[in-house]
C-alpha positions as a printed NumPy array, in Angstrom:
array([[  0.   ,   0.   ,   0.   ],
       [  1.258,   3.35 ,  -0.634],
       [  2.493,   5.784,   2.154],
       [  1.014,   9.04 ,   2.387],
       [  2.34 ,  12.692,   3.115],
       [ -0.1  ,  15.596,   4.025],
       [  0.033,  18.962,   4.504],
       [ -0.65 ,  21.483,   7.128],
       [ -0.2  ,  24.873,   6.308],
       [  3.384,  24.848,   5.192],
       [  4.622,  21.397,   7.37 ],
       [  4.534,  18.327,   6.048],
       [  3.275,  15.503,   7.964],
       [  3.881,  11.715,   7.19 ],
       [  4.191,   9.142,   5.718],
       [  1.09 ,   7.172,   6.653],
       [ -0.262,   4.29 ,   5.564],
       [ -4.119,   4.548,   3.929],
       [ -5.818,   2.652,   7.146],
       [ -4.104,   5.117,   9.551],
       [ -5.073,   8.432,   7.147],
       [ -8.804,   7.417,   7.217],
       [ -8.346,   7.411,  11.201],
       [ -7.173,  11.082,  10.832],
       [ -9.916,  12.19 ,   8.201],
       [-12.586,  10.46 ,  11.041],
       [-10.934,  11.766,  13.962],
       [-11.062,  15.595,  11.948],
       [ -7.111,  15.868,  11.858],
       [ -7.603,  15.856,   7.999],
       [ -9.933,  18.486,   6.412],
       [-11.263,  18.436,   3.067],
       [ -8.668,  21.338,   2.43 ],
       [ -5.935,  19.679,   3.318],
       [ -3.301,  18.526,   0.277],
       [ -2.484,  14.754,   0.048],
       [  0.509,  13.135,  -1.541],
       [  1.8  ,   9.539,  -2.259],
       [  4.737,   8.986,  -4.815],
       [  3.125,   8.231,  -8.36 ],
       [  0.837,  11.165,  -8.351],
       [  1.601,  14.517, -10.527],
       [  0.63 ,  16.907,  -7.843],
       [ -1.07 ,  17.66 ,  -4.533],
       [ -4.478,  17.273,  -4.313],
       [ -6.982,  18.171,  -2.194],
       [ -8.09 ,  15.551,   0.115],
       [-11.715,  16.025,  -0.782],
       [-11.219,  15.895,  -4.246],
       [ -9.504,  12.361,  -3.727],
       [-11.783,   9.127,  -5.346],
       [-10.389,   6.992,  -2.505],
       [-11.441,   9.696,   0.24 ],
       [-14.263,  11.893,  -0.975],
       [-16.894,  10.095,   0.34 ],
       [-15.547,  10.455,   4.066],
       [-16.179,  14.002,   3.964],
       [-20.456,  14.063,   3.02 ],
       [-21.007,  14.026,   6.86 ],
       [-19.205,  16.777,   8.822],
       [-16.317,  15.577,  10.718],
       [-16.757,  14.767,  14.343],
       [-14.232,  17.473,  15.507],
       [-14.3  ,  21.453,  14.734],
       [-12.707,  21.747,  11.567],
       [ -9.704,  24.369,  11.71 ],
       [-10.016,  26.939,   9.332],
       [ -6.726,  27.006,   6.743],
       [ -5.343,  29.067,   4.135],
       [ -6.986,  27.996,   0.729],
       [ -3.64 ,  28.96 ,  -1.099],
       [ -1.932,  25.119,  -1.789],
       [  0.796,  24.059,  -0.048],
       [  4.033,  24.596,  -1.986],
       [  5.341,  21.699,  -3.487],
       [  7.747,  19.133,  -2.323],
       [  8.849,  15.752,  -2.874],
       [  8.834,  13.513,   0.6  ],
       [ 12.161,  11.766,   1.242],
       [ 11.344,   8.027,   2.412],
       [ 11.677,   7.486,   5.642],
       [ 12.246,  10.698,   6.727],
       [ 10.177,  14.398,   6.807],
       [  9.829,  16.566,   3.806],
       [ 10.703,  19.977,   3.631],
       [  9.44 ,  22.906,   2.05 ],
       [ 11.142,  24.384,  -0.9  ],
       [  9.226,  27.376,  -1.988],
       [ 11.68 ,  29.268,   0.868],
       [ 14.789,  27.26 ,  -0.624],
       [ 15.652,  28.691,  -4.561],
       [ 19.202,  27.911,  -4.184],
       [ 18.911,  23.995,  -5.743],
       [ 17.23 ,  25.826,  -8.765],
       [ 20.023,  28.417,  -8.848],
       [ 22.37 ,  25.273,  -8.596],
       [ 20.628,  23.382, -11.255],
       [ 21.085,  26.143, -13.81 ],
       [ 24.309,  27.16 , -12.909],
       [ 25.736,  23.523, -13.421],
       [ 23.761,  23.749, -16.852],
       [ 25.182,  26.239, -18.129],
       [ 28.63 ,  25.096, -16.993],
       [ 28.432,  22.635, -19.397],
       [ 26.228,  23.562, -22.102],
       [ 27.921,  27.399, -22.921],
       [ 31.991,  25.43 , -23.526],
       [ 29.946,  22.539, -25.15 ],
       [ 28.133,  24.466, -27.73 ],
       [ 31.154,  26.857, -27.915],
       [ 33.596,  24.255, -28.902],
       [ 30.877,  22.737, -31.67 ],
       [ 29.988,  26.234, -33.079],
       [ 33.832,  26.776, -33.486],
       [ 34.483,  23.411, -35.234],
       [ 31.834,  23.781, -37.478],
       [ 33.08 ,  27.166, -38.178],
       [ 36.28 ,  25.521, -38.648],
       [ 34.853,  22.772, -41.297],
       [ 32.763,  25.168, -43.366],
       [ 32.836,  29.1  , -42.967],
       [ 36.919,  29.722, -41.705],
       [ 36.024,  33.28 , -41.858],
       [ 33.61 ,  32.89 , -39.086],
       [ 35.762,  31.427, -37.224],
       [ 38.544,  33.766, -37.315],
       [ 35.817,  35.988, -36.438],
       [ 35.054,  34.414, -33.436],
       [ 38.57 ,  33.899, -31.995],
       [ 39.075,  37.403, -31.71 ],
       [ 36.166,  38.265, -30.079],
       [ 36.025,  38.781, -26.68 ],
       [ 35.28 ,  35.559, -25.098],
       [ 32.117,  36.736, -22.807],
       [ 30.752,  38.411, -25.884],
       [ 30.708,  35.044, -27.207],
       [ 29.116,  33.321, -24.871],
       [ 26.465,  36.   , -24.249],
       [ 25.774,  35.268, -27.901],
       [ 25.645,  31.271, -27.442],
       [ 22.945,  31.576, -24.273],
       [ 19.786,  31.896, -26.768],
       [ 21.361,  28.781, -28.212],
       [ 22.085,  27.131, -24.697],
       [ 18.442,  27.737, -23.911],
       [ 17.151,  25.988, -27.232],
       [ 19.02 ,  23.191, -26.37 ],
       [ 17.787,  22.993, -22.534],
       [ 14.447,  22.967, -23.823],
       [ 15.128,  20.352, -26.037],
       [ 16.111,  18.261, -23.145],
       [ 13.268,  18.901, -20.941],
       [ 10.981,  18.029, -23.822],
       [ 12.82 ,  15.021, -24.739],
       [ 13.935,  13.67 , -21.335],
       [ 12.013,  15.922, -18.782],
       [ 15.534,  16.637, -17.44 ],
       [ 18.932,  18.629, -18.033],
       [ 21.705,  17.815, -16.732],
       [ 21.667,  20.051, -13.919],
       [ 18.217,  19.276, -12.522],
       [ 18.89 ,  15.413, -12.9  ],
       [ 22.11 ,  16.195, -10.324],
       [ 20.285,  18.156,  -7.968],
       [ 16.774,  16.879,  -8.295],
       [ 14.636,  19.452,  -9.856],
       [ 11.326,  18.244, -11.409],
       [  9.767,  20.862, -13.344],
       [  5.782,  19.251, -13.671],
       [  4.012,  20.239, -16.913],
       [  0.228,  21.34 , -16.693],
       [ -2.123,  19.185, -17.559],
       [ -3.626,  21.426, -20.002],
       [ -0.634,  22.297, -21.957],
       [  1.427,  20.79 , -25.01 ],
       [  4.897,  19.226, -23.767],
       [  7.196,  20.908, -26.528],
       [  5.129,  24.699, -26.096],
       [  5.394,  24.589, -22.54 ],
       [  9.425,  23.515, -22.31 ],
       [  9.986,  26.402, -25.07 ],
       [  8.227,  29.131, -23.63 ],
       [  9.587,  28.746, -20.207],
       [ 13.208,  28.12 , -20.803],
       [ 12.609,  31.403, -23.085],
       [ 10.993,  33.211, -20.106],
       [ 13.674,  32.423, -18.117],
       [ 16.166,  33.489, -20.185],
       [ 14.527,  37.051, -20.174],
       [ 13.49 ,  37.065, -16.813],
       [ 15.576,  34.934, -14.942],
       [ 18.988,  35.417, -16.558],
       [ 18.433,  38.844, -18.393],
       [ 19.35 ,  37.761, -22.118],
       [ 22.748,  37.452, -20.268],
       [ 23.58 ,  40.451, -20.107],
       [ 25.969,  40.757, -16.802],
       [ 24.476,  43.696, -14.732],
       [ 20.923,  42.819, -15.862],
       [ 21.257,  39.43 , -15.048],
       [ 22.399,  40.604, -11.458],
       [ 18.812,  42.535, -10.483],
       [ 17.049,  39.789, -12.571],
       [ 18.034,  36.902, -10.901],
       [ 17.696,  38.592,  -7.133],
       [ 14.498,  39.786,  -8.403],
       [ 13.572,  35.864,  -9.013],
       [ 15.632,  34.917,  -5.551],
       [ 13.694,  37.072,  -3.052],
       [ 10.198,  36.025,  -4.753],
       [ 11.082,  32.056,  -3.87 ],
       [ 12.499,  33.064,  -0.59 ],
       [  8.85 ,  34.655,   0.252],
       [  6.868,  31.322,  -0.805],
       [  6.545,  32.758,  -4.157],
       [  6.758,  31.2  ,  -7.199],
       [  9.174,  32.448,  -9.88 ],
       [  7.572,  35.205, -12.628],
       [  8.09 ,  32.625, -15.051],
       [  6.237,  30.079, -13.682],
       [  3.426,  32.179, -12.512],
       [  0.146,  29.989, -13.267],
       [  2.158,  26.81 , -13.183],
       [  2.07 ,  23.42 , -11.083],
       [  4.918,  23.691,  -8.345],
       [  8.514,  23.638,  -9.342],
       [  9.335,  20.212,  -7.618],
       [ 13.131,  20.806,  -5.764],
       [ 13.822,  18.815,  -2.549],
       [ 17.498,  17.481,  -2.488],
       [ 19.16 ,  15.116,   0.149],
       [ 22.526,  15.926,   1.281],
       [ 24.205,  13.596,  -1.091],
       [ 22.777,  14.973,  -3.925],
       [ 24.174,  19.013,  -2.854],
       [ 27.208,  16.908,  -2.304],
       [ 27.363,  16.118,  -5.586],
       [ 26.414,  19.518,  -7.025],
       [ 29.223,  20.946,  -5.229],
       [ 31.486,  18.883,  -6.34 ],
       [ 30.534,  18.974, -10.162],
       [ 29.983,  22.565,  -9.88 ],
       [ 33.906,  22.765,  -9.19 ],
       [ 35.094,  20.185, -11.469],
       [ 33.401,  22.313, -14.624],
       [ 33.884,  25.73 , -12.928],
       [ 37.902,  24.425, -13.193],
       [ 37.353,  23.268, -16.688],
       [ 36.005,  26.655, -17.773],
       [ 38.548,  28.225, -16.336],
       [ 41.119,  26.19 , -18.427],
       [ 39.413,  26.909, -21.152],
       [ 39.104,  30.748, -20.631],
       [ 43.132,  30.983, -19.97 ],
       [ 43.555,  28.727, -23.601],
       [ 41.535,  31.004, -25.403],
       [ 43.316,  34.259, -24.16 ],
       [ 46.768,  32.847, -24.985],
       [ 45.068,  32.101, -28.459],
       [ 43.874,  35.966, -28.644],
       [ 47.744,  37.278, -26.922],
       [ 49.275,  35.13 , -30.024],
       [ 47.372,  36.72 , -32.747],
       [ 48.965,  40.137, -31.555],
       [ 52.068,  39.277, -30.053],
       [ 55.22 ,  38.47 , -31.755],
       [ 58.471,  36.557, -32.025],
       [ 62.101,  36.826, -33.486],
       [ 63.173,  34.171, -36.224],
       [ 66.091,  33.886, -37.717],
       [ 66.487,  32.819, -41.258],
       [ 69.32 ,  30.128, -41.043],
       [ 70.833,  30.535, -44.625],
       [ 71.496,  34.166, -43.928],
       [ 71.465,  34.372, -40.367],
       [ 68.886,  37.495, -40.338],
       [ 66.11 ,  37.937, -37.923],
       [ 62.63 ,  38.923, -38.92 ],
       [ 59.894,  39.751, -36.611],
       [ 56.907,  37.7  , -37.345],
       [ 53.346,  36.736, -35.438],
       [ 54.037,  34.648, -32.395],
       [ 50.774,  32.28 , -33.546],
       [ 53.247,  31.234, -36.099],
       [ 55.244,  27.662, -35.426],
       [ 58.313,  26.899, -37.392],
       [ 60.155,  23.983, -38.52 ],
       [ 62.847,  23.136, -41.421],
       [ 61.938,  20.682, -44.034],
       [ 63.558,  17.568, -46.155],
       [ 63.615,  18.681, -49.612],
       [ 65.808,  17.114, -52.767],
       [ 67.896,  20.798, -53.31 ],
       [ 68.112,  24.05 , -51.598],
       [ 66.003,  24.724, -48.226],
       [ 62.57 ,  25.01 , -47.049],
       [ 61.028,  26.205, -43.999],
       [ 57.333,  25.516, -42.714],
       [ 55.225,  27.631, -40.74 ],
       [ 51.964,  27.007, -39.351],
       [ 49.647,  28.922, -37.66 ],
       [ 46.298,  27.264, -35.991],
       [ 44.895,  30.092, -35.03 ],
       [ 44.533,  31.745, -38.557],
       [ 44.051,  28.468, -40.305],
       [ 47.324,  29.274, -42.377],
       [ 50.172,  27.995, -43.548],
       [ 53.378,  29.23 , -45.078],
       [ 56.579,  27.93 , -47.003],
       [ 59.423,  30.143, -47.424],
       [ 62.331,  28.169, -49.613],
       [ 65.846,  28.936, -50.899],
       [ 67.788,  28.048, -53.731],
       [ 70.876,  29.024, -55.423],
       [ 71.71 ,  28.869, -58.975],
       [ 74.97 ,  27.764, -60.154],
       [ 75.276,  30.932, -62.194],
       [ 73.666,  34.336, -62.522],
       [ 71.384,  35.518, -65.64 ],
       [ 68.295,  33.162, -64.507],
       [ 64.918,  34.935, -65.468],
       [ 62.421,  35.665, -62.982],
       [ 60.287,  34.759, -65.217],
       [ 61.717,  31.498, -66.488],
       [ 61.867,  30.389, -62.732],
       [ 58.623,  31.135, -61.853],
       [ 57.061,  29.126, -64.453],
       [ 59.458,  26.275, -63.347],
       [ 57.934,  26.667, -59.404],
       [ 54.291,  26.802, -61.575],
       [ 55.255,  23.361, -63.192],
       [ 56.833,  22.265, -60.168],
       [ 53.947,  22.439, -57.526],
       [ 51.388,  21.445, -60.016],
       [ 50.631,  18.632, -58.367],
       [ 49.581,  20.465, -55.217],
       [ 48.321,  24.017, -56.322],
       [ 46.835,  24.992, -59.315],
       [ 48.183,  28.405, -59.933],
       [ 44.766,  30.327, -61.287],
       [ 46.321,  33.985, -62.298],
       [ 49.072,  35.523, -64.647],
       [ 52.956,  36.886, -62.786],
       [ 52.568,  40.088, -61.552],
       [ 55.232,  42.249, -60.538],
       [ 55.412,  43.508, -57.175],
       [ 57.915,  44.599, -54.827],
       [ 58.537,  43.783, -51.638],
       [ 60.766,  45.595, -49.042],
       [ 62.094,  47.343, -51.93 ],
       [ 63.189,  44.119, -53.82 ],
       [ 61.247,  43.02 , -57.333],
       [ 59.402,  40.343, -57.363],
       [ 56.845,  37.798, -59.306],
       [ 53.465,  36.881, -57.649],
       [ 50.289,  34.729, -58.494],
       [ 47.173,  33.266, -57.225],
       [ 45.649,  29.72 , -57.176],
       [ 43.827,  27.36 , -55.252],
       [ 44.903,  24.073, -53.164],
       [ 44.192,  20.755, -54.903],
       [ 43.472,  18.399, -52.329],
       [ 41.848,  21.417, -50.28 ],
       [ 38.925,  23.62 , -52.448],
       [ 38.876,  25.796, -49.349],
       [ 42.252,  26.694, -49.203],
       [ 43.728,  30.126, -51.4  ],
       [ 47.582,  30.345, -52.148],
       [ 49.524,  33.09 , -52.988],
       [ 53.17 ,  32.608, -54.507],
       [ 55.581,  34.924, -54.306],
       [ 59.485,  34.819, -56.378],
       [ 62.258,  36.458, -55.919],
       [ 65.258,  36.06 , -57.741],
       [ 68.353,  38.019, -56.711],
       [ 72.187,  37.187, -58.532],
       [ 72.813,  33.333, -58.383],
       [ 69.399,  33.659, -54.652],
       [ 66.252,  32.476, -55.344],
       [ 63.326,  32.998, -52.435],
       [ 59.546,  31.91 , -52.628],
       [ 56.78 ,  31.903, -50.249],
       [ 53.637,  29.719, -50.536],
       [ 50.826,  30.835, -48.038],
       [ 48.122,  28.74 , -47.441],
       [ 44.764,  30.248, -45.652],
       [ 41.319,  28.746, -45.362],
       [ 39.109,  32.033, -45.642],
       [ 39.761,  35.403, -46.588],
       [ 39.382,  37.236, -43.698],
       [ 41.213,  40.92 , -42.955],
       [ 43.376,  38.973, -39.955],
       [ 44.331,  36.524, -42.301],
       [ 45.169,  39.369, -45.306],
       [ 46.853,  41.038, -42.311],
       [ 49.222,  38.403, -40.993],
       [ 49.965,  37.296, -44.456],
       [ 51.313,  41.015, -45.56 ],
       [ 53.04 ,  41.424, -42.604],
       [ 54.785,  37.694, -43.212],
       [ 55.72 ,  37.348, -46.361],
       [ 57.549,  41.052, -45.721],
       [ 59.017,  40.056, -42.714],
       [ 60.431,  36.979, -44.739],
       [ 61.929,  38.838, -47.396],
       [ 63.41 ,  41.421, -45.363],
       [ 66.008,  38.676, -44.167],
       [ 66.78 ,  37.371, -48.133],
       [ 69.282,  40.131, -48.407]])
């Protein structure tokens, strides 16, 4: 038989079995207003209004009924063998709940929305690496909230409310998927103040000090009790998840500001065959490669999706034509790039040179630019490789392929 809770103006009494609650409806302990509860059942009910009980209340009681406040009890979820307590007064496992949700949901959907940006639209993504990291997660909470509701309707859970044990009960009268939408919407306006930092701060002490009086939340004005009665072991083990993800984040936070410090900052690197430095991005990482003659030396940068070759030869003679060599470098690299414009002349840091266009062939995505210079019996190219177009990358680029040159003297 099922054990049963009751309520007395805000106490909880209980549990009972059924034999000993029809003792307390005879004796007049239990009104018709009083709420009744046994696990299984949605919500409180009155005990009038109960099929099992309603006929024990056509007669008057035997004792003078006590007068009670017709507003329902607030909600709560009995812990077995032990008293309930009342949660309207406690908002803090809601707070929890949400907090641990969006410790996990704003770096989750941050890293996919960056890998995706990665895969198909680079110049998004360069975009969004220097941005201001809370700017972009004040931009990912709409999406954050989307996918909360999604998990409510799908699971009647997130993460966070599954760890502390909040229930949030749907009405009876409303659709599952319009009721999980509109509120987590509401209480990203209301409760968490579109994320906006100072906002948020009045908003959510706004929403604390209305479930501190026995109120409900604004957002959840009209419906059933928000359900939120943890046991000690599950605060526990907020706490303790709550720290594991707040370190996490903060990992995270101090990865992405080295990322944003390497896209301005910059190193020394000194060109081996002539033993000049140049000054170049300090995103870039540098490395000498095997090659049949001469010398090559390959730079990548993650953080601007780009890539860069500078190489050396030397001819056994003077008299070689720019020209004549750059078309060799065309034929040579065929395999690779597909070199989509005509030679131009440009000059860089005051030395003539060749340079052309083209496209990767393994990669469609990726744009090369080739650059000659020929020089007496010194030949120097650069290849650079960027997924995008984007001014950071056009930026960088300049700024490498002069700093590059500037040590080919």
């Amino acid at each position: 038989m099922a054990d049963w809770y009751y309520a007395v103006g805000q106490n909880q009494k209980g549990p009972v079995g059924e034999d000993e609650l029809r003792e307390l409806i005879e004796s007049g302990q239990i009104t018709s207003e009083i709420y009744l509860w046994h696990e299984g059942m949605d919500a409180w009910q009155r005990a009038s209004e109960h099929p099992e009980f309603a006929s024990a209340f056509v007669a008057p009681p035997p004792l003078p009924v006590v007068q009670l406040s017709k507003r329902p009890p607030p909600a709560f979820e009995p812990r077995v063998g032990g008293e309930g307590v009342v949660i309207t007064s406690r908002p803090w496992p809601r707070f929890w709940a949400r907090f641990i949700d969006n410790l996990i949901f704003v770096p989750l959907l941050g890293f996919c929305t960056v890998l995706l940006a990665v895969l198909y639209a680079p110049d998004v993504y360069l975009q969004i690496v220097t941005m201001n990291t809370g700017l972009f997660g004040l931009l990912l909470l709409p999406l954050v909230t989307l996918f909360l509701a999604l998990c409510m309707i799908t699971t009647g859970y997130t993460p966070g409310k599954a760890i502390v044990g909040v229930r949030v009960p749907v009405p009876v009268d409303r659709n599952r998927i319009g009721f999980f939408l509109g509120r987590e919407f509401k209480v990203w306006v209301a409760g968490l103040g579109l994320g906006i930092p100072f906002v948020a701060l009045f908003t959510q002490i706004h929403q604390y000090r209305r479930l501190a009086e026995g109120k409900t939340a604004s957002y959840d004005e009209g419906n059933p009790p928000v359900v939120a009665n943890p046991s000690k072991m599950r605060l526990g083990t907020a706490i303790v998840v709550v720290m594991a993800l707040f370190t996490g984040n903060i990992v995270l936070r101090v990865e992405d500001q080295e990322a944003s410090r390497n896209l301005v900052g910059t190193q020394t690197w000194v060109n081996p065959v002539t033993k000049k430095p140049a000054i170049i991005g300090k995103t870039w990482q540098a490395k000498e490669m095997t090659t049949n003659s001469g010398r090559a030396f390959y730079f990548a940068s993650n953080d601007l999706l780009a890539e860069a070759i500078l190489g050396y030869e030397q001819f056994p003679s003077e008299g070689i034509e720019p020209a004549a060599y750059a078309d060799a470098i065309k034929r040579a690299i065929a395999s690779d790039i597909s070199i989509t414009t005509e030679w131009k002349p440009v000059t860089v840091q005051g030395i003539p040179a060749l340079r052309a266009t083209g496209k990767s062939v393994n990669f469609n995505d990726a744009n090369v630019e080739v650059t000659i210079v020929v020089a007496g019996r010194d030949a120097w190219r650069t290849l650079m490789f960027a997924r995008g177009n984007s001014p950071a990358q056009s930026a960088e680029k300049d700024k490498f392929v002069q700093a590059m040159f500037g040590t080919a003297n």
